[in-house]
N, C-alpha and C positions, 0 to 999 in steps of 0.2 A: 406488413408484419408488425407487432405490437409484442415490444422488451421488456424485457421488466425495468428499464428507468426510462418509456414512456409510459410501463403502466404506474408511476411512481409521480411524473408529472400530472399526468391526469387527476389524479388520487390527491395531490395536494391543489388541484384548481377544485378539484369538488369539495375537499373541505373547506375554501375559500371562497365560494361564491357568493355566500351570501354577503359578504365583505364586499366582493368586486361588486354588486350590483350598485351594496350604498354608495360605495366611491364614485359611478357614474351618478345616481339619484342627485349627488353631491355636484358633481359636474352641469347639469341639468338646470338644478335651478341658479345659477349661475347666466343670464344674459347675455349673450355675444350678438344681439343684431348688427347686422353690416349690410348694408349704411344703419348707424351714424360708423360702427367700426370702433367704439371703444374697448379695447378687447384687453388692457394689461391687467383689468380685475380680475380677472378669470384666470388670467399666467400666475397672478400673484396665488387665489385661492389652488388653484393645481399642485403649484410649489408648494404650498402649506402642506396639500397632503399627504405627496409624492414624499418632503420630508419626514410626516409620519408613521411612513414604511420604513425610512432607512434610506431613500433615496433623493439624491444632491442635484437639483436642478440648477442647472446658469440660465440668466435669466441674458437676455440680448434683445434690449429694447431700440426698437427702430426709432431714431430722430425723427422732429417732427417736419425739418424740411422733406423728408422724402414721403411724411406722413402726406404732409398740405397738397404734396401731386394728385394721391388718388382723394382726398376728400377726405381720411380716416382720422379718428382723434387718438387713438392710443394701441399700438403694438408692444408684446411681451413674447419674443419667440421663445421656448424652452428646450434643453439640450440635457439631456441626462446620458452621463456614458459610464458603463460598464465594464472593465475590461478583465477577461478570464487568463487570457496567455499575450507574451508578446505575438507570437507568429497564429499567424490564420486571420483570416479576414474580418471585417467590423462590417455589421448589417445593421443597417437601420432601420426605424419604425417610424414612420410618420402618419397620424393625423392632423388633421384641422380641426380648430375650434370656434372658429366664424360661420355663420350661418346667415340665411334670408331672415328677415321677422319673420315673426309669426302672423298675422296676419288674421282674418277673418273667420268665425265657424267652428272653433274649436269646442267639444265637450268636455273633454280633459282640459286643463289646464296649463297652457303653454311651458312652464317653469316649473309644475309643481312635481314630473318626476313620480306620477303618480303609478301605481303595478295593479294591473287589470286581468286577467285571464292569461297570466303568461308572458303579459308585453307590458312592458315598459314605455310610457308616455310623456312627450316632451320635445320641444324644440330641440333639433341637435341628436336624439337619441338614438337615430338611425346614423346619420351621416352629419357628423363622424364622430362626436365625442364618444361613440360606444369604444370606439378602437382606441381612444385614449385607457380604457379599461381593457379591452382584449391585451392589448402590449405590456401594460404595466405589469400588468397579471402572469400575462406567459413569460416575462422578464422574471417576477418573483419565483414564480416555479424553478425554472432554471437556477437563480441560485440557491433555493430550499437544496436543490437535486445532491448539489455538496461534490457535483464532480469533475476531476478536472479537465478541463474545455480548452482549446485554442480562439487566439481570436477577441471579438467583444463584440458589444450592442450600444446600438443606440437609438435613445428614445426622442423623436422631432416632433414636437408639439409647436403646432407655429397659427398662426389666424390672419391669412389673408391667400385663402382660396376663393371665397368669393370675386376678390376683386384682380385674380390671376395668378396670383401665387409671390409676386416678386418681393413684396415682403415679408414673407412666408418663406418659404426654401429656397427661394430666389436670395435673400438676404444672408440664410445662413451658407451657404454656398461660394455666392460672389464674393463675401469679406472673410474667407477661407477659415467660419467658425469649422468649419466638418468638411470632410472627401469619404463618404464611406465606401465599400466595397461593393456593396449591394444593398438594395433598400425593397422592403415589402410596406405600402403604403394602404391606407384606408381601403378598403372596398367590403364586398358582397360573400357569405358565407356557400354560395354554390357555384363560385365560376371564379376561374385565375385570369384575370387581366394583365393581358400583357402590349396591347396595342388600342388608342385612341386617337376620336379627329381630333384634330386643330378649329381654333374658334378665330373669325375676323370681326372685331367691329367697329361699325364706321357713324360719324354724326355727320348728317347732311344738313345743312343750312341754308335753305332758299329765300333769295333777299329780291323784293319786287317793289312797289310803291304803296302804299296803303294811302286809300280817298273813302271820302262819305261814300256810303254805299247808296245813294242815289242818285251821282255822278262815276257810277262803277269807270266808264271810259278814261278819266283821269289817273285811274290806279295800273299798276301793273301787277296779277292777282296770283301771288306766292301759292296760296292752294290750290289752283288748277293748275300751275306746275308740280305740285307735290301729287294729284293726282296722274298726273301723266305719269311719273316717274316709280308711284305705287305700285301703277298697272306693268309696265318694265320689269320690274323688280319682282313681283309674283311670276309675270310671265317667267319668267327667267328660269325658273325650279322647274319648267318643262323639259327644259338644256339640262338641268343639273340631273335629275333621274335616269337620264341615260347615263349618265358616269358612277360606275357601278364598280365597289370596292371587293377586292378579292378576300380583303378579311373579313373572319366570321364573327356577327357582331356586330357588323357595318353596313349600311345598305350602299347610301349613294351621298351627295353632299345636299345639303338643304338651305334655304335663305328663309328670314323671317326681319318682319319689322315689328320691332317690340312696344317703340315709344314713337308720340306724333304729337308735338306741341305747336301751335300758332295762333292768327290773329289778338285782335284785341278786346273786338265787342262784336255784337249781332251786325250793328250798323256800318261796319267799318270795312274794306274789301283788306283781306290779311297780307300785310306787306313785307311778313317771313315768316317760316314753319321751320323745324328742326323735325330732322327726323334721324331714330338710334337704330342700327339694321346688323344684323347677326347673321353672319353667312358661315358656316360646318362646314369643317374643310375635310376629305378621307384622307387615311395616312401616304395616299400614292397621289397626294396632290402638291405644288409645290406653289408656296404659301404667297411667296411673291407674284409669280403670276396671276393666280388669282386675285389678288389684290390689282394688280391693275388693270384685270377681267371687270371687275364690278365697280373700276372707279370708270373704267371706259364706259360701259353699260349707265351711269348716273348722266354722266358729260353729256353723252348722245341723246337721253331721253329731255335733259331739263334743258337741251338745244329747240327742242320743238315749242317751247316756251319764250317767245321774244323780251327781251328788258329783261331777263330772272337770270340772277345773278347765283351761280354756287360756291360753298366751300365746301369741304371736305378733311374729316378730320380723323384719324385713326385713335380711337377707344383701348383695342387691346388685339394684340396679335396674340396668340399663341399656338405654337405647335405642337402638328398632332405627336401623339409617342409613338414611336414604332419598338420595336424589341431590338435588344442590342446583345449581343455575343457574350456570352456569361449568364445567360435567367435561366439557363436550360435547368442549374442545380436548384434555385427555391420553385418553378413551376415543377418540377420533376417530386419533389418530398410536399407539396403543398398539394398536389393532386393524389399523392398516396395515403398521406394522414388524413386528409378531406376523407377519400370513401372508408377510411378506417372509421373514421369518428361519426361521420355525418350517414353512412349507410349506401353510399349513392357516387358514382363520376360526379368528378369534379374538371368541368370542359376547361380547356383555353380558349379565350375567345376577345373580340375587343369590346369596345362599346364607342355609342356616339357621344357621351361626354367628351369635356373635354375636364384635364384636372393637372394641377398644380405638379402631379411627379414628371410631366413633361422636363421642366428646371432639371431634374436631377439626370435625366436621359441626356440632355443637353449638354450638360457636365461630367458626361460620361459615366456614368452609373449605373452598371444595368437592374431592372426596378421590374415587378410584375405589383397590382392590387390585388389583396385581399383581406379580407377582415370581418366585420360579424353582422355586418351588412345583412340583408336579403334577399330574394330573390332578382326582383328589380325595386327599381326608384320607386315606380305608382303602388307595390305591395308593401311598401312601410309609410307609404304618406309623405314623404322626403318634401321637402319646399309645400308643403300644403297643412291642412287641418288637420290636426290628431297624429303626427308622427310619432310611428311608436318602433320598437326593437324586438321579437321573440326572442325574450333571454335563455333559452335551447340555445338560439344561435351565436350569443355571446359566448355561452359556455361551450359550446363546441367549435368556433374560431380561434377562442384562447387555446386549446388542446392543441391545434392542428398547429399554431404560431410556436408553443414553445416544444413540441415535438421538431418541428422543422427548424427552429434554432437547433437545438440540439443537437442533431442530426449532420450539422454544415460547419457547428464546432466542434464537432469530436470526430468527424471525421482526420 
């Protein structure tokens, strides 16, 4: 059902759109690649123009000893809070503004933000800096509205989803910048996220002897251990497809080896390989054991390899989300505004990502995703060439965002 001060929020996001698009356009050309993970220029150009609405960002820059752990050169997490009433709950928004390069193939221009048949083109313009504009936006509507609300908002603008979250909402969290009540983060304009895997990854290191390659006998050969242990490790997704997730969204857990570095030269037998491996964990998996599921599975395979030496090193744990007691109220008004605005059910459902709001579950938060996203990842380009946004869906995520605020402060 549709009141007249959501048909009033609406009405002031459609006079303003043409505004929200240039403020992402603005966000876009803007560079976040991660790695290298320079990201405070970006918090700083955001805050410029967040303050040229009217609104007051803290800025919370991550030190650089905790920078130098992951590899990152510069963190700027951002905190904008709004508050309507003392009493009633504070809901937060978060996006990321870190993203992969860009990389190869592009016809649009990575940065330039360019508007082509309706879509919006750019690194980032999908996932996530859009939702830096869906929030902002549905925030401003909310206070044009002029009514009074219980409660408050807050906007998380943070940049280290890429690399797990931990200085990202993991940061504003742990040093107790925020505890909101509820959080709606980054996602997709046709489906409520309220459940995702977990992600393992591990660096294997095979240490053998490296000899001229024409006394191969001399050496002890790290890549026919690291083949042995390849072959293990794919087989192994035979096992994993039987374990099969109840949630919708989910299939099963999956393993993948992403990176494989060794040797020295053509001539030389390789006397260590590294290898990076990604094992998808579903949310009814429990993250410890699997982890010493696949460090068993490594031990045993590079056993069949005499003189090869392993280590094994842990990358990034992260757990999966599951839904926590309290989402029933933004999945319940976020599925009703959705087929209000967008024409169509709006499912709950999980996904195999895995993402950064896990920290906030973690912290007791209960979280669902959504936002102005797309259908799925492969339908905007997302980590590939030509990422782009259908700004329809920008503008009818913003709707759906500050109708369901509304809705959760005024009750």
């Amino acid at each position: 059902m549709t009141t007249p001060s959501h048909a009033a929020l609406d009405a002031w996001i459609d006079a303003h759109f043409d505004e929200q698009v240039r403020f992402l356009q603005e966000l876009v050309r803007v560079p976040t690649d991660t790695p290298p993970g320079d990201n405070a220029p970006h918090a700083e150009r955001t805050a410029e123009l967040l303050a040229g609405m009217g609104l007051q960002a803290e800025k919370h820059a991550v030190p650089d000893w905790a920078l130098q752990e992951y590899g990152l050169k510069s963190i700027t997490n951002l905190v904008v809070r709004q508050r309507f009433g003392a009493e009633g709950p504070v809901i937060a928004l978060n996006a990321h503004g870190d993203v992969v390069p860009p990389g190869d193939g592009w016809v649009h221009p990575p940065y330039g933000g360019v508007i082509e048949d309706g879509k919006l083109y750019g690194r980032a313009a999908a996932v996530s800096k859009s939702d830096f504009a869906t929030y902002t936006y549905a925030l401003r509507a909310l206070q044009a509205l002029g009514l009074p609300l219980k409660g408050g908002v807050e906007l998380h603008f943070t940049y280290d989803e890429e690399f797990g979250g931990e200085l990202g909402p993991g940061w504003l969290l742990s040093n107790r910048v925020t505890k909101p009540d509820l959080l709606i983060a980054a996602g997709f304009s046709y489906q409520v996220v309220t459940a995702h895997n977990g992600c393992l990854q591990l660096e294997v290191t095979l240490h053998g002897l490296a000899s001229h390659a024409a006394y191969p006998h001399t050496g002890v050969d790290a890549l026919q251990a690291a083949n042995r242990l390849l072959t293990a490790l794919y087989e192994h997704n035979r096992v994993l497809r039987t374990r099969r997730s109840q949630v919708a969204g989910i299939t099963h857990p999956y393993l993948n080896v992403g990176r494989i570095e060794g040797g020295s030269n053509t001539n030389v037998v390789p006397g260590k390989v590294v290898i990076q491996l990604d094992r998808r964990m579903i949310p009814e998996e429990d993250a410890a054991a699997v982890e010493a599921e696949v460090r068993g599975l490594i031990e045993a395979a590079v056993a069949l390899s005499p003189g090869v030496r392993v280590e094994i090193k842990r990358l990034l744990l992260a757990h999966a989300l599951k839904p926590l007691p309290g989402n029933t109220a933004l999945v319940q008004a976020i599925q009703r505004h959705g087929q209000a605005v967008f024409g169509e059910p709006i499912p709950e459902s999980g996904t195999p990502l895995y993402t950064d709001v896990r920290l906030y579950g973690e912290h007791g938060v209960p979280a669902v995703i959504y936002g102005a996203g797309p259908r799925t990842v492969l339908e905007s380009n997302a980590k590939r060439a030509d990422e782009h946004l259908v700004l329809s869906d920008l503008r009818g995520a913003t709707k759906v965002i500050a109708r369901t605020l509304f809705d959760l402060l005024s009750d």
